[in-house]
DRENNUMAR-471263 format. One record per residue: residue number from 1; x, y, z of N, C-alpha, C in turn. Coordinates in steps of 0.2 Angstrom, whole numbers, plus 5000, padded with zeros to 4 digits. Each point is the difference from the previous one (the first is absolute). Last residue first. Layout:
R, seq, nX, nY, nZ, caX, caY, caZ, cX, cY, cZ
R, NUM, X, Y, Z, X, Y, Z, X, Y, Z
...
% end
This chain:
R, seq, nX, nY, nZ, caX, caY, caZ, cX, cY, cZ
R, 99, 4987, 5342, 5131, 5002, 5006, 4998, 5002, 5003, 4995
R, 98, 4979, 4984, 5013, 5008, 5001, 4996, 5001, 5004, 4999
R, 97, 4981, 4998, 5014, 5005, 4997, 5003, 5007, 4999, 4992
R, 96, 4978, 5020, 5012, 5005, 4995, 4994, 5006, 4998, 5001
R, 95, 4975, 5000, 5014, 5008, 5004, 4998, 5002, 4997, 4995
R, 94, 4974, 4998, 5001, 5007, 4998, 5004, 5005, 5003, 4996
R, 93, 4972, 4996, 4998, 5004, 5003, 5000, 5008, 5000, 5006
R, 92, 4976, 4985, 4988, 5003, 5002, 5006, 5007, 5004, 4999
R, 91, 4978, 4996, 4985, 5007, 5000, 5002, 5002, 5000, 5006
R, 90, 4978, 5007, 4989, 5000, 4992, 5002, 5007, 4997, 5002
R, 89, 4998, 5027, 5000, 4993, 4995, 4998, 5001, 4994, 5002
R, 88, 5018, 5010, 5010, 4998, 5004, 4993, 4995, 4996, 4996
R, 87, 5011, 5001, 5026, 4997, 4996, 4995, 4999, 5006, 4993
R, 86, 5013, 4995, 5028, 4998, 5003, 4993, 4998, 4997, 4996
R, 85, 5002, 4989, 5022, 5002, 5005, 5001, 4998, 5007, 4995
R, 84, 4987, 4977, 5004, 5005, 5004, 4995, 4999, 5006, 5001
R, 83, 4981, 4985, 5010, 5009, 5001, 5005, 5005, 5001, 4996
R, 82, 4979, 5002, 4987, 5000, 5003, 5010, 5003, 4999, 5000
R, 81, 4996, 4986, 4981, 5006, 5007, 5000, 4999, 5003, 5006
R, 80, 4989, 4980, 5000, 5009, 4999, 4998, 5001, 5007, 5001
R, 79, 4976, 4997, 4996, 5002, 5001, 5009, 5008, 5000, 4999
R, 78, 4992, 5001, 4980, 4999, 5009, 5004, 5003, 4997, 5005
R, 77, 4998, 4981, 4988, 5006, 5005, 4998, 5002, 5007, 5004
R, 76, 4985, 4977, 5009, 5000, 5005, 4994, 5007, 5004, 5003
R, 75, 5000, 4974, 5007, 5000, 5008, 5002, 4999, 5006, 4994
R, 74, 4992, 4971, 5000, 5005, 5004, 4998, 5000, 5006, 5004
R, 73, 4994, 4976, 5005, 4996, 5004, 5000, 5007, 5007, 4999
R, 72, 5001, 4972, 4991, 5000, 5004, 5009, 4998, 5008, 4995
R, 71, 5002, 4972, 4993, 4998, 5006, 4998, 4998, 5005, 5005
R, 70, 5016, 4978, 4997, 4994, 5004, 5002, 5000, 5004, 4999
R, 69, 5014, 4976, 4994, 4998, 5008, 4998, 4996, 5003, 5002
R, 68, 5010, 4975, 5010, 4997, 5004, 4995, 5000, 5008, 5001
R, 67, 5022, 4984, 5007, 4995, 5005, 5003, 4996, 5000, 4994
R, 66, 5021, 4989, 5001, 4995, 5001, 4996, 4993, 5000, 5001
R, 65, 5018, 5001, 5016, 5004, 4999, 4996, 4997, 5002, 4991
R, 64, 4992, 4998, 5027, 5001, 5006, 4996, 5002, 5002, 4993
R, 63, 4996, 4980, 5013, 4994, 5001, 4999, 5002, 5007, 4994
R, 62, 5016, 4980, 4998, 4999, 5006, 5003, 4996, 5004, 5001
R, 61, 5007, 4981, 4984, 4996, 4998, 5005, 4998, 5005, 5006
R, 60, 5017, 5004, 4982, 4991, 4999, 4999, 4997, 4999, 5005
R, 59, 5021, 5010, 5008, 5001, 4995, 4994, 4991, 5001, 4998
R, 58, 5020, 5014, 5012, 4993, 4998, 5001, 5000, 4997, 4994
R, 57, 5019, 5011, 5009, 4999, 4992, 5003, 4993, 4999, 5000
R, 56, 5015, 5018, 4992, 4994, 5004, 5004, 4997, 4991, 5006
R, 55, 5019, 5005, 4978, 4999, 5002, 5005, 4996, 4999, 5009
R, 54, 5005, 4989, 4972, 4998, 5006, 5003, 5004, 4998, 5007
R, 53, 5009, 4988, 4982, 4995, 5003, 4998, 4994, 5008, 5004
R, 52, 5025, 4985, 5004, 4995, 5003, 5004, 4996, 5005, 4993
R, 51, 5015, 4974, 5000, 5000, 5007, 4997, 4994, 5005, 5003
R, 50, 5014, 4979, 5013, 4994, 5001, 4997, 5000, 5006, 4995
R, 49, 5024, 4986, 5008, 4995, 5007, 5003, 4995, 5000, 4993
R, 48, 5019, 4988, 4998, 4997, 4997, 5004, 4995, 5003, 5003
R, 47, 5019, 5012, 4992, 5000, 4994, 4997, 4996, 4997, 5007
R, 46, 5011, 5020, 4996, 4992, 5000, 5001, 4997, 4993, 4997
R, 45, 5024, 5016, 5007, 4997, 4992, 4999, 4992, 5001, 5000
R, 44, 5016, 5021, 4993, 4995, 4997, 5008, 4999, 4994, 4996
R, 43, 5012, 5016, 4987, 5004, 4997, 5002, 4995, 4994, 5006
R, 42, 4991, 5020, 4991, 5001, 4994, 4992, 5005, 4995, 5004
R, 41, 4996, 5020, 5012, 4997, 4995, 5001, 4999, 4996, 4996
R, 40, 5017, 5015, 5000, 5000, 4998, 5004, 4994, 4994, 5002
R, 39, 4999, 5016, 4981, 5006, 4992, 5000, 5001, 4996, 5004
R, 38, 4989, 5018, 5004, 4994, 4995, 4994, 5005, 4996, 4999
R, 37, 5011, 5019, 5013, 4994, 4996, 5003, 4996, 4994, 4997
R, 36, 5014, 5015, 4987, 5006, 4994, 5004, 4992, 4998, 5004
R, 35, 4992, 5016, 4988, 5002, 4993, 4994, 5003, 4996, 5004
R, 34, 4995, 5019, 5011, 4993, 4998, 4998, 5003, 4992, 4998
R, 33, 5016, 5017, 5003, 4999, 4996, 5008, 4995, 4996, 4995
R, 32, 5005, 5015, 4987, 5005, 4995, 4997, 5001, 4993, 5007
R, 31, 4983, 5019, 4996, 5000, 4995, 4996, 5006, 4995, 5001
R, 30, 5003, 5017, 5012, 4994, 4999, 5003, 4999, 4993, 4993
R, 29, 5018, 5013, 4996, 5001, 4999, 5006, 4994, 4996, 5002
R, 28, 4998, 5014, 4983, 5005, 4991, 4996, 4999, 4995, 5006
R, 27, 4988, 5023, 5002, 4999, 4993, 4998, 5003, 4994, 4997
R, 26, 5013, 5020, 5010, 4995, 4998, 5002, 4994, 4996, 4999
R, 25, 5014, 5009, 4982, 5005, 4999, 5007, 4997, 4995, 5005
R, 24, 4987, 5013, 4985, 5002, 4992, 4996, 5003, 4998, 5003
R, 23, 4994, 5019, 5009, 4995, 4998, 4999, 5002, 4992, 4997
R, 22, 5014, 5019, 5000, 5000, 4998, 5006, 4992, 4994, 5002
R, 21, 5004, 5011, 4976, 5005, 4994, 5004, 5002, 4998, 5006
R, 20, 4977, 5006, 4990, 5004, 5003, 5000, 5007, 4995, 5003
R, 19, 4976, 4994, 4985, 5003, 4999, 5006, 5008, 5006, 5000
R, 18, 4975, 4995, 4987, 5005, 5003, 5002, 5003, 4999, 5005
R, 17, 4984, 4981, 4987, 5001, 5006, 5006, 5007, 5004, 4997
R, 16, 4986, 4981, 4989, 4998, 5008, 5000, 5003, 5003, 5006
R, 15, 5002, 4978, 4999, 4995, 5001, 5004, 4998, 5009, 4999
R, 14, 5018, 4988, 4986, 4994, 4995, 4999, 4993, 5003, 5005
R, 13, 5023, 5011, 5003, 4997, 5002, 4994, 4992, 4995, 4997
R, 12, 5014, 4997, 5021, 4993, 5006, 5002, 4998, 5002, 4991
R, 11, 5016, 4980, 5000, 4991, 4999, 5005, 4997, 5007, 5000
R, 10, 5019, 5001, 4991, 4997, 4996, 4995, 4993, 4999, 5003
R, 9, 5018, 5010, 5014, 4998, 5004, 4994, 4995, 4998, 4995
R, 8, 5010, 4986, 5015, 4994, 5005, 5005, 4997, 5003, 4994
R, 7, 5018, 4989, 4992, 4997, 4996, 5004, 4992, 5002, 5002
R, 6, 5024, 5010, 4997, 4994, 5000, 4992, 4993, 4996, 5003
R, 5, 5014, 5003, 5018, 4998, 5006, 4997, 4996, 4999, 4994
R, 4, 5002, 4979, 5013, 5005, 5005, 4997, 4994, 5005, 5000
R, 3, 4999, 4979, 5017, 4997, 5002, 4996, 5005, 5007, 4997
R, 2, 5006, 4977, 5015, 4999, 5008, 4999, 5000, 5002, 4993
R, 1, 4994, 4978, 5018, 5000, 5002, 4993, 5000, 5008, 5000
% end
């Protein structure tokens, strides 16, 4: 499925984005792989296959699975802050990561 320029320009308008035109170009391109790949698998037999609610293959019976709740021995806050490189009182201090 290839996705149009109005297309793009409706999704970045709904996602609030600015996009430039080598930028619309470029994600028509990538959305346009995204949607053929999800067709691609809308086509997969899945006929007769379980539905996989999880993952992990732990059921109740699991010692682990529904483990009680214990009450373990906290770290004060001072001892935490020693190994922080920077601090500004109870803060940990770090670059700034947006621009």
């Amino acid at each position: 499925m290839k996705l149009t320029k109005e297309e793009v320009l409706k999704l970045a308008k709904l996602s609030r984005l600015q996009l430039t035109d080598d930028e619309v170009e470029k994600y028509q391109e990538e959305l346009s792989a995204i949607l053929s790949y999800v067709q691609q698998l809308e086509s997969v037999d899945t006929e007769g296959l379980k539905p996989t609610y999880q993952v992990t293959g732990l059921t109740s019976q699991d010692d682990n699975a529904t483990r009680e709740d214990e009450e373990t021995e906290q770290v004060a806050h001072e001892e935490l802050m020693k190994n922080v490189p920077s601090s500004d009182g109870r803060h940990i201090k770090v670059k700034r990561m947006v621009k």
